[in-house]
N, C-alpha and C positions, 0 to 999 in steps of 0.2 A: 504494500500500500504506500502512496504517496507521502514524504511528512510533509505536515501543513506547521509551519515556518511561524506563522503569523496568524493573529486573530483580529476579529472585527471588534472597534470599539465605538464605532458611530456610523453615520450616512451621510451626505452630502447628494442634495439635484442639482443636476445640471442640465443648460440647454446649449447645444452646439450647432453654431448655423455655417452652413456651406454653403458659397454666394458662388461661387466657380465662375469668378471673373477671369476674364482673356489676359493674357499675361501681357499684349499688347496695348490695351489701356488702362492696367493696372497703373502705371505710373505716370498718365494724363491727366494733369491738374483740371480740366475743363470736365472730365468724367467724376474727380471726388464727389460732388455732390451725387450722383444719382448713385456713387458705389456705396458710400455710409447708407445712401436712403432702402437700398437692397440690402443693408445686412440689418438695420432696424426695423424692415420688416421680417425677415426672417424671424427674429428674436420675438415677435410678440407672441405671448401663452397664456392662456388660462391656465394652465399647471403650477403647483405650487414649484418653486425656483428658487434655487439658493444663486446659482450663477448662470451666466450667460457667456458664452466663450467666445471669442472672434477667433480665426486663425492669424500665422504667420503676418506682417504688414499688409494686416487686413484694412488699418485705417493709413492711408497712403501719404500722411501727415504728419505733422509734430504738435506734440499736448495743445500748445495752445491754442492753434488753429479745430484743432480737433472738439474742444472743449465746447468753442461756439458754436461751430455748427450741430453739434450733437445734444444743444441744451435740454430742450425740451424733454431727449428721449432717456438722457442722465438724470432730467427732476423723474420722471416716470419712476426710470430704476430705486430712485432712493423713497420715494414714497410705499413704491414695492418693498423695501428692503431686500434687494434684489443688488449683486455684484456683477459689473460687467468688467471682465479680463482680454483683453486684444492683443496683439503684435502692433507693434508699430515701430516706425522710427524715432531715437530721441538725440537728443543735440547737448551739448555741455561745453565748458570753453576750455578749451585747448592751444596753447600759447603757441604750440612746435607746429600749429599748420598757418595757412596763408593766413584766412580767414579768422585767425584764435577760436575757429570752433571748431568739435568733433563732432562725430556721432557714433550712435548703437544702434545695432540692430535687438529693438527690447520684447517686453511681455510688463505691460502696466494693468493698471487696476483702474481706471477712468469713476467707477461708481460704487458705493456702496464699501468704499476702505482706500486705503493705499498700501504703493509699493509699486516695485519695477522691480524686474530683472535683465540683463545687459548680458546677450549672449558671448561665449568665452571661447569657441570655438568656428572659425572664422573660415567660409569657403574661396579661396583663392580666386582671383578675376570675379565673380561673382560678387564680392561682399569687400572684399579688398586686391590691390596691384600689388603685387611684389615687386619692388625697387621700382616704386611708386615713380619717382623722379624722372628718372630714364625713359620708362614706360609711357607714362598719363601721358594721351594726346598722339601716339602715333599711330595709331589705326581708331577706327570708332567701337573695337573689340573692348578697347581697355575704358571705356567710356561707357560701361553700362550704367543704367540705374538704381544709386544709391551703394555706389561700388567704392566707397569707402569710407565703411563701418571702421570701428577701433574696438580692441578686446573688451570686454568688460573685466573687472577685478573679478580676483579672485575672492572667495568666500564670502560672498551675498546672502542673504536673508532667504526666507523662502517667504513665498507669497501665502498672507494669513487671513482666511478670509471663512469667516465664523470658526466652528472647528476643525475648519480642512486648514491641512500644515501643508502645501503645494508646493512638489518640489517641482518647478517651472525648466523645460528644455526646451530650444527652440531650432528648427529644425535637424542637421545631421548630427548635432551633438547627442542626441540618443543613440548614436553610434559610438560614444564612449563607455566602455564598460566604468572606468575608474572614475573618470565625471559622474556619471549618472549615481553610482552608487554613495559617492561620498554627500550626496545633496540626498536621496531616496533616505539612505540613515535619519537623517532627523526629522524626516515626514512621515505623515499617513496617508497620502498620496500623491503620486506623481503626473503632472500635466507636458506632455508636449504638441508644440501649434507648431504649422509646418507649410510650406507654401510649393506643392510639386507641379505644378502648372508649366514651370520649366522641361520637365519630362516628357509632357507629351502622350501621346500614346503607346509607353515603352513599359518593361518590367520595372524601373528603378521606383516607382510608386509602392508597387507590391511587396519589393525587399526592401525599402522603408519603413514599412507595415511589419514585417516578419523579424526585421531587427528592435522593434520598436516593442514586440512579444517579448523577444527575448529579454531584455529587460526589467520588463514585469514580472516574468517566473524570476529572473535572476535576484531580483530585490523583493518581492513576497506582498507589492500594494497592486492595488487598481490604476490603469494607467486611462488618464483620459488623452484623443489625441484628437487635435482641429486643425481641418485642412480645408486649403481655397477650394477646390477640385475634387478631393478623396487622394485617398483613405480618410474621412471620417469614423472612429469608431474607438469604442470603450471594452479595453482588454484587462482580462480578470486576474489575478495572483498567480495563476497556474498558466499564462501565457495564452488562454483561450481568447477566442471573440468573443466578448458578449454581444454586442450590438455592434451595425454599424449602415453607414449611406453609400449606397451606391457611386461609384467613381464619376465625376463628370455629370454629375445631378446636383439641381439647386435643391434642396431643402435643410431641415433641420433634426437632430438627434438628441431626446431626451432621454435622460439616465438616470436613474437613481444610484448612486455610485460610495459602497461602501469604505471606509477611512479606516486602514491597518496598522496594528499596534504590533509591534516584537520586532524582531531579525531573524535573518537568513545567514548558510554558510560565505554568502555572498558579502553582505552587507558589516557582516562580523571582520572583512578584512577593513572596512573603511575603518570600524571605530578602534580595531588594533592600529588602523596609520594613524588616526587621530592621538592618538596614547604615545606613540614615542615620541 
């Protein structure tokens, strides 16, 4: 028989909307509006909700800008008492660029609490230039959008939001066993948002999904995962599906999503490194 690592010490709802925006006018400032007004429809429920989950730089903004447009449906959420958690991008000042600002590629809390996380594991050309210098400006390769993010710090908070402890991953960094685990340790459950729209019609969505399993047997919580496009879906302690949305379908996934208390032989290496 299986050993079961971990027990359940509470629940946490969730609602997860997949808007499977075109990843061509994903970053056309003239589309923000109608892409926030698709993903706040999605989100509306009669179901009782603890959160609301956006995927990867689902809001194609920075807080502040973000804030206004989205007012109305942030009073909504706090009236609910209802959390809404997104991807987005965020800005900080940064002396060593042109501009003295950086940014992250993050996972914020817009409603119903705070907190960010700042992802620490960075996709090359994608997300940032290597030998930025040399590079930037000599084909329009190295000129994607929003191609450069900066690390996040090391050892962030997890995202706290009633009694769920969120340990927060954003995209392929759930392909860190030694990442995932040392943030999964202090939680009772783990969230990753994820933006595969890049992929296309290819396997790499699917072994996203399967690495994204493994994970969750390998740390012993409920993984919740939100995606523009799919894989949307909520994967159980033992690495199963529980639920989840069709690839390349707009709608939304509700879950009631148990929050796990103990360790695993997994997770027991994290708090052994934390100890030396």
């Amino acid at each position: 028989m299986p050993q079961n690592w971990t027990t359940q010490s509470g629940v946490t709802k969730v609602y997860l909307a997949q808007a499977s925006i075109p990843q061509q006018l994903k970053w056309q400032r003239s589309q923000m509006p109608e892409i926030l007004q698709r993903y706040v429809d999605l989100s509306q429920t009669d179901k009782d909700v603890d959160m609301v989950i956006w995927p990867e730089t689902a809001i194609p903004t920075f807080y502040r800008d973000a804030v206004k447009i989205l007012a109305p449906y942030l009073e909504q959420l706090e009236e609910q008492d209802r959390t809404l958690i997104s991807g987005m991008p965020s800005v900080f000042n940064n002396p060593s660029r042109k501009n003295n600002l950086g940014y992250y590629n993050s996972i914020t809390i817009l409603a119903g609490g705070e907190g960010s996380y700042h992802k620490q594991r960075l996709v090359p050309f994608g997300e940032y230039v290597p030998l930025e210098n040399l590079l930037r400006g000599t084909i329009d390769f190295f000129n994607l959008p929003m191609s450069q993010f900066s690390l996040g710090p090391d050892e962030q908070s997890l995202l706290q939001v009633k009694d769920a402890a969120m340990a927060p991953f954003i995209c392929y960094e759930i392909a860190y066993p030694e990442l995932v685990r040392d943030y999964a340790v202090r939680s009772n459950v783990m969230l990753t948002v994820s933006n595969d729209a890049w992929f296309g019609d290819s396997i790499a969505p699917q072994q996203h999904l399967q690495i994204a399993r493994m994970r969750a047997l390998e740390n012993g919580r409920w993984l919740i995962r939100s995606t523009n496009n799919g894989l949307t879906a909520i994967m159980r302690p033992d690495g199963k599906i529980d639920s989840e949305l069709p690839q390349f379908d707009t709608g939304a996934l509700y879950a009631e999503v148990p929050l796990m208390q103990g360790s695993t032989p997994t997770s027991n290496m994290a708090i052994s490194h934390c100890r030396l």
